[in-house]
matplotlib code that plots the C-alpha trace (Angstrom):
import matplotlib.pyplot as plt

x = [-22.0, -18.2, -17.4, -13.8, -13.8, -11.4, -13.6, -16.1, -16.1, -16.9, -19.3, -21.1, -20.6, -22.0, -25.6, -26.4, -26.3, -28.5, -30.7, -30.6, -31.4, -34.0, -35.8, -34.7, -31.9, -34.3, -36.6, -32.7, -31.5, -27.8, -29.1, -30.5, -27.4, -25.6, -27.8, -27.2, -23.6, -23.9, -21.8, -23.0, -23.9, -20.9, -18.9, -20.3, -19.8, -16.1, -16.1, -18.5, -19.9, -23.5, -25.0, -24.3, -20.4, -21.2, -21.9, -18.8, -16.1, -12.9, -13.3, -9.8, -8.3, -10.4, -9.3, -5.5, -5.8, -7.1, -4.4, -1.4, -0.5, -0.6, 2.0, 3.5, 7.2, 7.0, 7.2, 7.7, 4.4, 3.2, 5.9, 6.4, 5.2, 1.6, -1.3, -4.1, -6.3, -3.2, -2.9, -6.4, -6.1, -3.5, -5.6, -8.2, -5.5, -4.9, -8.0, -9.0, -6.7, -8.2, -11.2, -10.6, -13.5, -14.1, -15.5, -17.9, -20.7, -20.2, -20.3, -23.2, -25.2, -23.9, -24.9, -28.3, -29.0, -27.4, -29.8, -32.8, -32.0, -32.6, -30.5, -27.4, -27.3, -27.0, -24.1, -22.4, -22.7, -20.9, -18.1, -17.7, -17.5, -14.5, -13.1, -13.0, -11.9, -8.7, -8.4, -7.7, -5.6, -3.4, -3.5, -2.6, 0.1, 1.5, 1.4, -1.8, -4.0, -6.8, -10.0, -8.3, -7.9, -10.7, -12.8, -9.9, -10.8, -15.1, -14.2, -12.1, -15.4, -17.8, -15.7, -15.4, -19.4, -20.3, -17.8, -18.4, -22.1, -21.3, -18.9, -21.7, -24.3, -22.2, -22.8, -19.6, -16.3, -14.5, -12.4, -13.6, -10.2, -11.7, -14.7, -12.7, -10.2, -13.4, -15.2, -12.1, -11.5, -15.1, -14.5, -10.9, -13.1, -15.7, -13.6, -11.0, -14.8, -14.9]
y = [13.9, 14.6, 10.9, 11.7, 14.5, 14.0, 13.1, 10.5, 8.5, 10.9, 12.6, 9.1, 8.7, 11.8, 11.5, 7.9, 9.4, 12.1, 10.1, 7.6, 10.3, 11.4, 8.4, 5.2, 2.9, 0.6, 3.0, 4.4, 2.6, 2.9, 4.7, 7.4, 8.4, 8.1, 10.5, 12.7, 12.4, 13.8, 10.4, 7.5, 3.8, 2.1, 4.9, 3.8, 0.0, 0.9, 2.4, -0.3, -3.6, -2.6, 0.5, -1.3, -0.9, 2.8, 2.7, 0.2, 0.9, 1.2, -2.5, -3.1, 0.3, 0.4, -3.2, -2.1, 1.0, -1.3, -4.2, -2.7, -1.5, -4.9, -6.1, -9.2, -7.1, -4.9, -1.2, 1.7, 2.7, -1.6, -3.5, -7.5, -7.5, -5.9, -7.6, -8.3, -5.0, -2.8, -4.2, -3.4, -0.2, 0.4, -0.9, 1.9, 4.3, 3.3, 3.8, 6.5, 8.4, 7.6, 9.3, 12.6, 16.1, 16.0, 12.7, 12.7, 14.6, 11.7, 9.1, 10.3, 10.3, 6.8, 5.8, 7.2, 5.2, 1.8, 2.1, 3.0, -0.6, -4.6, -5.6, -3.1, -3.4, -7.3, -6.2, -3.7, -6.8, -8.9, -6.2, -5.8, -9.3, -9.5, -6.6, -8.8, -11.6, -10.1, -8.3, -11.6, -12.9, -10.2, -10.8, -14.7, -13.3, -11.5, -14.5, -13.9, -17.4, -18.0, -17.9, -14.9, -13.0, -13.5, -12.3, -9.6, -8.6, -9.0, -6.2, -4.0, -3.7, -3.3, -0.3, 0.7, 0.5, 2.6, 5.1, 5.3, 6.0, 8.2, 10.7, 11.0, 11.6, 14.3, 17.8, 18.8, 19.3, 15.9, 13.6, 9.8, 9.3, 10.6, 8.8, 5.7, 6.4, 7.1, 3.8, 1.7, 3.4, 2.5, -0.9, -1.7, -0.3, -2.8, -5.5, -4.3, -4.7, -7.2]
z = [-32.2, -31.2, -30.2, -30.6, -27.8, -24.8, -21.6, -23.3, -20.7, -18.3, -20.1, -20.5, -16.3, -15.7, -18.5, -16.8, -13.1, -14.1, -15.9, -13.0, -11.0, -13.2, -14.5, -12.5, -13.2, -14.9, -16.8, -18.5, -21.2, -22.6, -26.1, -23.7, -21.8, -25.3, -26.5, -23.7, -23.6, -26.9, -28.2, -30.0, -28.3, -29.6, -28.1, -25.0, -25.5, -25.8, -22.4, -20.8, -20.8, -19.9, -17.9, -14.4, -15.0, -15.2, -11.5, -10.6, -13.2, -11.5, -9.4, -10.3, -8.8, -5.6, -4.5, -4.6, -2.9, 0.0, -0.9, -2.5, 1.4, 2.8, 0.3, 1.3, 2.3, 5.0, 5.0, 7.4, 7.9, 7.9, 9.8, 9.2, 13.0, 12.1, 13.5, 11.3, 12.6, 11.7, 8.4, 8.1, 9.3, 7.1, 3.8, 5.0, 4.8, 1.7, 0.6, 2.4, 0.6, -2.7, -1.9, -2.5, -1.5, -5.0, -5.4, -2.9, -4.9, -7.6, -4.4, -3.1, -6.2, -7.2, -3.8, -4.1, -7.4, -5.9, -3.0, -4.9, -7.4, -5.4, -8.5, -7.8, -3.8, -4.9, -7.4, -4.5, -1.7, -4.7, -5.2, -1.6, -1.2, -3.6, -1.6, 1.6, -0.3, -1.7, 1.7, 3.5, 0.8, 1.4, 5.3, 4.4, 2.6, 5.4, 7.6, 9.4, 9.7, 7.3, 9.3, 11.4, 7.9, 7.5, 10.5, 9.9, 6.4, 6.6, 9.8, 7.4, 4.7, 7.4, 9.3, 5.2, 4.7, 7.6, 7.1, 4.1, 4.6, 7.1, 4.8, 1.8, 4.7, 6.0, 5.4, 6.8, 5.2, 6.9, 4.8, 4.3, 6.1, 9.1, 9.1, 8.6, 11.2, 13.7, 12.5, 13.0, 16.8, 16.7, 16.7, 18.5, 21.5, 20.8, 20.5, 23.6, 25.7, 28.5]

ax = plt.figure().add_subplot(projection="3d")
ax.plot(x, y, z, "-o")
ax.set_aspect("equal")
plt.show()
């Protein structure tokens, strides 16, 4: 077994979606995607606590690329006069931009395993949940009042959710940017409603 090859990691990533894929989430157990990876289990134990962080490694990274625009100083492209929806908007750029055409096969099949698992929808609400809660920290921190960052940051991971459903339903070649950017217009119209 080449444990020591560059690309473990991956490699492990990639045997527990196709084994997810292939067998269940449940039915797939962390010596089997070793054994496909071609490494050993306590190769995989160095990469991740249990097979579940397989599907939401990376926590860390994808709540900065949402936060790290709001930061507390202000910026050309998020003045210290942003309203709480532009600071939003501008955490979905942020993100957006993360998500690049050659993630969304990975997306979609990680998406497809979540939705097929009660336990792992639970643990994607969970993750989301943090999401929103460092999203209206970051609003606090930029002077915007609690209850409003919060409304604020619970409307940032909803437009997030349904584009984001939206992109890995797509057959089409658009960015996750643009299905964000059309989800949040979505919504400034619904709230500029009478």
């Amino acid at each position: 077994m080449g444990r020591w090859e560059p690309g473990a990691r991956a490699r492990l990533r990639d045997a527990a979606l196709d084994l997810f894929s292939e067998h269940g989430y449940e039915q797939t157990t962390v010596a089997q995607i070793a054994a496909r990876a071609e490494l050993t289990e306590r190769t995989f134990y160095r990469h991740f606590a249990d097979k579940r962080e397989v599907l939401f490694d990376g926590q860390e990274q994808f709540v900065a690329r949402f936060v790290d625009p709001m930061a507390t100083s202000p910026t050309k492209d998020v003045p210290g006069s942003a309203g709480a929806l532009d600071l939003v908007a501008a955490a979905l750029r942020g993100a957006g931009s993360w998500f690049t055409p050659a993630m969304k096969e990975f997306a979609t099949r990680r998406q497809a395993v979540i939705e097929a698992e009660p336990s792992l929808r639970e643990r994607e609400l969970l993750k989301l949940g943090s999401l929103a809660d460092a999203l209206a920290d970051a609003l606090v921190a930029r002077g915007v009042p609690t209850d409003r960052a919060a409304l604020a940051a619970q409307a940032g991971v909803s437009v997030f959710r349904v584009a984001f459903a939206r992109w890995i339903a797509s057959g089409d070649d658009r960015s996750l940017q643009d299905h964000l950017d059309r989800a949040l217009d979505e919504l400034r119209s619904l709230t500029a409603q009478p």
